[in-house]
C-alpha positions as CSV (number, residue, x, y, z in Angstrom):
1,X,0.0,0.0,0.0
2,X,1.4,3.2,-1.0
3,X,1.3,6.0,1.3
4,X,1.3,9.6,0.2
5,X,3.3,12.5,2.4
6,X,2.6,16.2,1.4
7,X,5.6,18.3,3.3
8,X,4.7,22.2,3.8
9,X,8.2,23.4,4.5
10,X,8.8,26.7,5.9
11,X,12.1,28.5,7.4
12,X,12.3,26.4,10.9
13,X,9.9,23.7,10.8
14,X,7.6,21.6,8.5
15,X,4.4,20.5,8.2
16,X,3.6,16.6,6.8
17,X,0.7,14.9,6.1
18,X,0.4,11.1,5.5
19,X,-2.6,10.1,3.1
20,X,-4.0,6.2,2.8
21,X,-5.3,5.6,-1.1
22,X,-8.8,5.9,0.3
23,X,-7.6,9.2,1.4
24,X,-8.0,8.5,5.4
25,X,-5.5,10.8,7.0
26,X,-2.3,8.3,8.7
27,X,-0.4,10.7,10.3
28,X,-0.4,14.5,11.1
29,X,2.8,16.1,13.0
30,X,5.4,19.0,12.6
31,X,9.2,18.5,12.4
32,X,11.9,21.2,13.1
33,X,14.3,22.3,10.0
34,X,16.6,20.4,12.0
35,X,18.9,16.9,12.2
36,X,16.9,15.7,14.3
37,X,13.7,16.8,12.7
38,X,14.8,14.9,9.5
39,X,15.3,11.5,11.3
40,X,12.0,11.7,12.8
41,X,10.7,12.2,9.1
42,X,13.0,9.2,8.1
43,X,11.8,6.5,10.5
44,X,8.3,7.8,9.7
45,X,9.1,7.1,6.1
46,X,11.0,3.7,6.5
47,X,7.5,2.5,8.8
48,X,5.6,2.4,5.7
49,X,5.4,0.5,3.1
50,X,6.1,2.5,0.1
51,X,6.5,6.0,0.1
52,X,5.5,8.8,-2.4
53,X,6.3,12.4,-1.2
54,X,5.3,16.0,-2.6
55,X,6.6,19.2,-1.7
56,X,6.1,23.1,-2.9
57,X,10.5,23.4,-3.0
58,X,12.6,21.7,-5.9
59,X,15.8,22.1,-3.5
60,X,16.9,23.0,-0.1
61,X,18.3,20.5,2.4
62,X,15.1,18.8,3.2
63,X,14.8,17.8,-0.5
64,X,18.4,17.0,-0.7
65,X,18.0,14.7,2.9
66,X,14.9,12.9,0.7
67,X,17.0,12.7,-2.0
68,X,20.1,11.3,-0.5
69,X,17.7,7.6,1.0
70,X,16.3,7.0,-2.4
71,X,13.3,8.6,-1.5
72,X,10.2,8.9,-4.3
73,X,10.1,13.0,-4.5
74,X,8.1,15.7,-6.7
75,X,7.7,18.8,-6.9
76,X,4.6,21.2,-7.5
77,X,4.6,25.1,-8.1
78,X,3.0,26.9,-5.1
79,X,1.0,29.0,-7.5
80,X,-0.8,26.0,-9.0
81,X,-1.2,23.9,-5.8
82,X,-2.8,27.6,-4.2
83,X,-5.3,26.9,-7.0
84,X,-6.6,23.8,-6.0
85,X,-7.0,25.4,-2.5
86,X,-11.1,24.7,-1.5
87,X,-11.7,28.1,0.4
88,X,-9.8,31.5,1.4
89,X,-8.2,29.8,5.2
90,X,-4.8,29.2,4.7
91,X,-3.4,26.9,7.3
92,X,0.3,24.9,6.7
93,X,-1.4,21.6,8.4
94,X,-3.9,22.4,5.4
95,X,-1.6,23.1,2.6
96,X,0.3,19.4,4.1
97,X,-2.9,17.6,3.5
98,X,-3.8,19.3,0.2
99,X,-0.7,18.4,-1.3
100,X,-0.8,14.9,-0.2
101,X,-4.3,14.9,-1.4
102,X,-3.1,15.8,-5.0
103,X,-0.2,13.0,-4.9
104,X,-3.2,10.7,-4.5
105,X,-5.3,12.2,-7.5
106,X,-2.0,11.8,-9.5
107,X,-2.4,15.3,-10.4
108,X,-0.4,15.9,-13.8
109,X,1.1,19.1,-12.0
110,X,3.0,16.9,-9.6
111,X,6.4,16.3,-11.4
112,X,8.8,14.0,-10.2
113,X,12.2,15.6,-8.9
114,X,14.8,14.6,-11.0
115,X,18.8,15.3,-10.0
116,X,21.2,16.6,-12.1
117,X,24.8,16.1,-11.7
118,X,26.8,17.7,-8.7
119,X,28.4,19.7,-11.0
120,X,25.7,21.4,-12.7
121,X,24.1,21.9,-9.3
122,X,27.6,23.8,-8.2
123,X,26.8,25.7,-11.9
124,X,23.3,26.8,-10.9
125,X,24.2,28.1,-7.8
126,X,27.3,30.1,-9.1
127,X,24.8,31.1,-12.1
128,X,22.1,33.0,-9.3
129,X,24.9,34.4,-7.0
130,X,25.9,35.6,-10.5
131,X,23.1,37.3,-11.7
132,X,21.7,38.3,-8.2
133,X,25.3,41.0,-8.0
134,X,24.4,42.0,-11.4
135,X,21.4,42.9,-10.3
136,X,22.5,44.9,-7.0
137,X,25.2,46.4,-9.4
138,X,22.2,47.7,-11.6
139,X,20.6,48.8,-8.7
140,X,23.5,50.6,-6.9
141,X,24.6,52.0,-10.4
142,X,20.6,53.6,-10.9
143,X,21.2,55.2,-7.4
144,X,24.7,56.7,-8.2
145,X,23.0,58.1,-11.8
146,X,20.5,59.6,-9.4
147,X,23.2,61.3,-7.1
148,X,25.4,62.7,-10.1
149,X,22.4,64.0,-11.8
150,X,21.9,66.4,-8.9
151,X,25.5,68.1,-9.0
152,X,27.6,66.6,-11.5
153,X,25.7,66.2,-15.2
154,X,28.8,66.7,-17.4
155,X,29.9,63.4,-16.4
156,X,27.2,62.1,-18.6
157,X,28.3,63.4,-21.2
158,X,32.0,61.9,-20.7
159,X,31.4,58.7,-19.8
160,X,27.6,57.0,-21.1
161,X,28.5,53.9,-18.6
162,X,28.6,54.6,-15.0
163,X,29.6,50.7,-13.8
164,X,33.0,50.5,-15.7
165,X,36.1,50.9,-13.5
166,X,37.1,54.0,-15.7
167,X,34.3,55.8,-14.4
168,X,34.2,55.0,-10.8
169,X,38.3,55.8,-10.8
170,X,37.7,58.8,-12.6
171,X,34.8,60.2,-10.0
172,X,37.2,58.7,-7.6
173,X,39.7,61.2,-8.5
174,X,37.8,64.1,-9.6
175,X,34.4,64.1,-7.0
176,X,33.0,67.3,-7.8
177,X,33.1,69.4,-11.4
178,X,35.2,71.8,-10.3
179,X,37.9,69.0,-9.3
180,X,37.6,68.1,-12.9
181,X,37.7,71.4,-13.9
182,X,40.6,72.6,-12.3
183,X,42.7,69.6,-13.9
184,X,45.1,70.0,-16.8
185,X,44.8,68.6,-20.1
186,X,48.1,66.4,-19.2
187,X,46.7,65.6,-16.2
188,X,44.0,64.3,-18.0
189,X,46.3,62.4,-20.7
190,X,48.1,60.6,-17.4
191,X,44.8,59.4,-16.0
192,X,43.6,58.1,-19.6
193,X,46.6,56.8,-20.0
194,X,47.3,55.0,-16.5
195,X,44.3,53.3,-17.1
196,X,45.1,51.7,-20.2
197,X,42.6,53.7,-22.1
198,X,42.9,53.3,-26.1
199,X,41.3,56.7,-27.8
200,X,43.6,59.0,-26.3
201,X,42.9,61.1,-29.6
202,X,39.3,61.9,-27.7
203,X,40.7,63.3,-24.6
204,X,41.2,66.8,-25.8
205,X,37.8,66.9,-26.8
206,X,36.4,65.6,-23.0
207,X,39.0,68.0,-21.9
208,X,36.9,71.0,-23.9
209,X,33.8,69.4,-22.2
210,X,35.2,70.0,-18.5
211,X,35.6,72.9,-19.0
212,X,32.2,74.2,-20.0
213,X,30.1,76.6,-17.9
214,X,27.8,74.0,-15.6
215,X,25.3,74.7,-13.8
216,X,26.3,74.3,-10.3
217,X,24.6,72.8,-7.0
218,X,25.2,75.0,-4.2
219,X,24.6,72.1,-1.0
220,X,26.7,69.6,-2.8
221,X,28.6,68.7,-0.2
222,X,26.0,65.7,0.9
223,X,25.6,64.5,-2.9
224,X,29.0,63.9,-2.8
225,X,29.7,62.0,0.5
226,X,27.3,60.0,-0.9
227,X,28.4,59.2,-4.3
228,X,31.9,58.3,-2.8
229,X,30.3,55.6,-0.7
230,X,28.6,54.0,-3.7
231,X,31.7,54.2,-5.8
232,X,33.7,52.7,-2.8
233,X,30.9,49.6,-3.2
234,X,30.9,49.6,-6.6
235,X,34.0,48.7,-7.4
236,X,33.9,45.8,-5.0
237,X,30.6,44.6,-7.2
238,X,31.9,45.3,-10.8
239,X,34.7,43.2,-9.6
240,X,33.0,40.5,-7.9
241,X,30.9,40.3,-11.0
242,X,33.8,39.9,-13.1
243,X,35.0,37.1,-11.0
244,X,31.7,35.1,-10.7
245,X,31.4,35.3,-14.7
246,X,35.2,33.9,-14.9
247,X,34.1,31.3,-12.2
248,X,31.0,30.3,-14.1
249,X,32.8,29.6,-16.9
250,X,35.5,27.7,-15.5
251,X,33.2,25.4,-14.3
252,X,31.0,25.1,-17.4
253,X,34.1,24.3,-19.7
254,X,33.9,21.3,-16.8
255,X,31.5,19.8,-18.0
256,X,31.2,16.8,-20.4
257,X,28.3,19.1,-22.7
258,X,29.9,22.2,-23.1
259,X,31.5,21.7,-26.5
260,X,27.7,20.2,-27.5
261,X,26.2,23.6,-26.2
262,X,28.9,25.6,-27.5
263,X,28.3,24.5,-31.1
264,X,25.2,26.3,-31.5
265,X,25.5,29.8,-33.3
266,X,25.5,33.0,-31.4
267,X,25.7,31.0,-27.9
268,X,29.0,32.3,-25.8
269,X,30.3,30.5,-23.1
270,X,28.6,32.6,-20.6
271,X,25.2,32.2,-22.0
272,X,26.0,28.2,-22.4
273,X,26.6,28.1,-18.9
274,X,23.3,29.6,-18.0
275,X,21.0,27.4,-20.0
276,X,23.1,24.5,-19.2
277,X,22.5,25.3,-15.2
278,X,18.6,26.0,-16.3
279,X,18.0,23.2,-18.1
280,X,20.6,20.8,-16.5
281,X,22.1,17.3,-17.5
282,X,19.7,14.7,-16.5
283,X,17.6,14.0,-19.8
284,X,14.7,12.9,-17.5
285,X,13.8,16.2,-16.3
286,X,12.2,16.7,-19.9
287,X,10.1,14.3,-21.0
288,X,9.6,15.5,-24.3
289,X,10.4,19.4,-26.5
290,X,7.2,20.4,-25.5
291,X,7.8,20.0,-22.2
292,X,10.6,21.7,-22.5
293,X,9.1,24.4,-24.4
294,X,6.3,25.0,-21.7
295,X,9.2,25.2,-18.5
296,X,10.5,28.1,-21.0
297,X,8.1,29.6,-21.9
298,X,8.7,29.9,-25.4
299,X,4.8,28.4,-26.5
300,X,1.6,30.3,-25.4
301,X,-1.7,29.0,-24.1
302,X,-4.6,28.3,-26.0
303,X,-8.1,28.2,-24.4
304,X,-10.9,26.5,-26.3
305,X,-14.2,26.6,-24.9
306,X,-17.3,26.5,-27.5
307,X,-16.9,28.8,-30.1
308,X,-14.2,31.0,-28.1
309,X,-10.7,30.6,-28.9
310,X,-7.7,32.8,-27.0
311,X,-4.5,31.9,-27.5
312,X,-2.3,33.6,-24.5
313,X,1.0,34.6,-23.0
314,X,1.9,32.1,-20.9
315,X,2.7,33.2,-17.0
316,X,3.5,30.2,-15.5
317,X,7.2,29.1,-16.4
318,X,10.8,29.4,-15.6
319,X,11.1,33.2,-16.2
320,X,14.7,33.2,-16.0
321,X,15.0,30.3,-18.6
322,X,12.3,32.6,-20.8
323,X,15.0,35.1,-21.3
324,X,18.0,32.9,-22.1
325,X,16.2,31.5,-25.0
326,X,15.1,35.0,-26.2
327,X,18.3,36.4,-26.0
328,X,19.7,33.6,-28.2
329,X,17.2,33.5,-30.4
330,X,17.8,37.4,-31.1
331,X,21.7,36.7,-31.5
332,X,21.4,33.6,-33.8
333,X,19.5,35.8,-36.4
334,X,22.8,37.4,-37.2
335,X,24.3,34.3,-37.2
336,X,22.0,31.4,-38.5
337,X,20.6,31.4,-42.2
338,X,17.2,29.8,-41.5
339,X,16.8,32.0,-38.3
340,X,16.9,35.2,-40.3
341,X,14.5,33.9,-42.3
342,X,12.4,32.1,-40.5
343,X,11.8,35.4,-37.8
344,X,11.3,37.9,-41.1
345,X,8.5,35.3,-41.6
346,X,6.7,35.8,-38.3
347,X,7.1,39.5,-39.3
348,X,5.4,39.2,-42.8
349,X,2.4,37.0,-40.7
350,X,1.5,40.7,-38.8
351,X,3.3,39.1,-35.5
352,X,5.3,42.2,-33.2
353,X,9.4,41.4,-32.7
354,X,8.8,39.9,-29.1
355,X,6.4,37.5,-30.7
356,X,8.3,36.6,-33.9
357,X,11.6,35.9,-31.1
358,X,9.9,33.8,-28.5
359,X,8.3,32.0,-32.1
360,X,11.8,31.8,-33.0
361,X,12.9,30.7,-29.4
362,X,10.3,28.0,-29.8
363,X,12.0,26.3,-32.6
364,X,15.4,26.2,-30.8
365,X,13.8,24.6,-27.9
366,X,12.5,22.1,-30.0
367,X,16.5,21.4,-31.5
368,X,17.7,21.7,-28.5
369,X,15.8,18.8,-26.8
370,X,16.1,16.7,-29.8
371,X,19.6,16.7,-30.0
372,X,20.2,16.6,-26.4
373,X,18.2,13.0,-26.4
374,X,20.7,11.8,-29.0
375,X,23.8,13.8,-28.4
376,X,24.4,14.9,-32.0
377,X,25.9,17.7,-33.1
378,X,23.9,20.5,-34.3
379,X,24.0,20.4,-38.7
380,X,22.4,23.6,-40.0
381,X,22.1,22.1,-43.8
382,X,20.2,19.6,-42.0
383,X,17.8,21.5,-40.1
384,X,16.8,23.6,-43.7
385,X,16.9,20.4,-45.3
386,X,13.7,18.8,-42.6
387,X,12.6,22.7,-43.2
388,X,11.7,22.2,-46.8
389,X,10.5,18.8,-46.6
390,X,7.7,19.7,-43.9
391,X,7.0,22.8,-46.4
392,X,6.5,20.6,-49.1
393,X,4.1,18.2,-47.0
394,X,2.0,21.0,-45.7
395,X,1.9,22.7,-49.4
């Protein structure tokens, strides 16, 4: 008799539920997010006999302790199992019993939690911290464009990025607009120069630009205490940044796919690295390329119901796995025959550029999970070759 376990985790302890196949409730208790909370879960688990388990959390280290004994896991997003919710109360000894509830339905929402290798889990994690500075860099650099636009808009004009470590030096050195006033062409030339800068011809002309008449703040004083501070962190992030980007890489090149994923025009190494941590190694986790297609995002929704018909933008998918395939779609146009043609295509249908690249996106999915089943290389005579034979069937 198989029993089914829902787990509503939080932060310090979790809620589990232990459904019969009739549906009579076995077991109802909390555990602590602790060792010894875990080990009262496990000899739960190991008293019955056979286990099937669903939780709201892909990872963490109660999935990871499930994991580790061989245990049956899967996985259901929190939006969609809030769905099934009967009425407004929201309880965790609720939500444990609703999820075990829809383990016993076999709802097709439930997916089973498949592992990828240690080293692509090492990858993902290095991929977030990754993109999580970039994004406090973006932030922090939005605030600093805020502060210099109250004393110091020439710099603007002298340098359009704020984030590089040109910039920060240079408002390092010269704080306020007289400071980069008062300073002498060949001072100018030995800070350009110091810093390895390669159009030297221009600085004359950002020389010229100093020197203009500028409207000037007359409490600056607090503008520019704190524009130092976010320089000051600033240069830490650009350079953490830079480091986590040479880190990812190092430990995509790794892995055993990265000369398969790197064999797709317009995909970098950096851009490899994040769909390879999105999508992962073990060929379970996608049953088939529309499956694959629906985690990213790439196909709408369609809604049939009588006569009514609405095909819509799909919300529910891996948002950050959405984007990768976007931006690759957009730089293999440049660099892929049948791309190019097929998105000018979606254009002469009356579809809007977002539309024609996720349309576009769509069709790489589709590659992608094919030849990932197989491990072939990617031939692009071959792909415009299957192109013109599925024309010619539909003609």
């Amino acid at each position: 008799m198989t029993t089914f376990i829902g787990i509503d985790w939080a932060d310090k302890k979790h809620d589990i539920c232990a459904l019969s196949p009739k549906g009579d409730v076995l077991a109802e208790f909390i555990i602590p997010d602790t060792a010894e909370g875990f080990e009262q879960l496990q000899i739960f688990l190991t008293s019955q006999v056979q286990v099937e388990i669903l939780i709201e959390k892909p990872n963490g280290l109660i999935v990871e302790f499930l994991l580790q004994r061989g245990w049956y896991v899967k996985v259901i997003s929190p939006s969609v199992s809030a769905s099934h919710r009967p009425r407004r109360s929201k309880t965790d000894r609720g939500d444990a019993y609703l999820l075990a509830n829809l383990l016993r339905m076999n709802d097709p929402d439930c997916h089973l939690i498949n592992q990828d290798s240690t080293l692509v889990q090492e990858l993902r994690q290095i991929v977030d911290a990754h993109a999580n500075l970039q994004r406090e860099k973006q932030r922090l650099t939005l605030q600093l464009r805020y502060s210099l636009k109250q004393y110091y808009p020439v710099i603007f004009d002298i340098f359009p990025k704020l984030s590089t470590k040109l910039t920060l030096n240079f408002l390092e050195t010269y704080p306020t607009p007289q400071n980069a006033k008062d300073a002498s062409l060949e001072g100018l030339r030995c800070f350009f120069k110091s810093h390895a800068y390669t159009y030297m011809d221009r600085v004359p002309h950002k020389y010229e630009q100093l020197q203009r008449a500028s409207i000037q703040a007359e409490g600056q004083n607090g503008f520019v205490i704190r524009t130092r501070s976010m320089i000051r962190i600033l240069k830490v992030l650009v350079e953490e940044v830079k480091a986590l980007e040479r880190c990812v890489i190092k430990h995509f090149l790794q892995h055993p796919d990265a000369d398969w994923w790197l064999q797709f025009p317009g995909l970098g190494k950096l851009n490899a690295a994040r769909l390879l941590s999105r999508i992962g190694d073990n060929r379970e986790n996608f049953k088939s390329a529309d499956h694959l297609r629906a985690v990213a995002g790439t196909v709408p929704i369609t809604r049939h119901s009588g006569k009514r018909k609405q095909v819509l933008f799909r919300q529910q998918c891996s948002h950050s796995l959405r984007k990768l395939m976007f931006d690759f779609a957009m730089k293999s146009k440049s660099q892929c025959q049948w791309a190019e043609k097929y998105f000018a295509s979606q254009l002469d249908r009356g579809h809007t550029k977002p539309r024609a690249y996720r349309a576009l996106a769509n069709c790489w999915a589709g590659i992608f999970w094919k030849l990932w089943q197989t491990h072939d290389r990617y031939d692009e005579a071959i792909h415009m070759t299957n192109q013109r034979r599925a024309l010619t069937k539909s003609a």
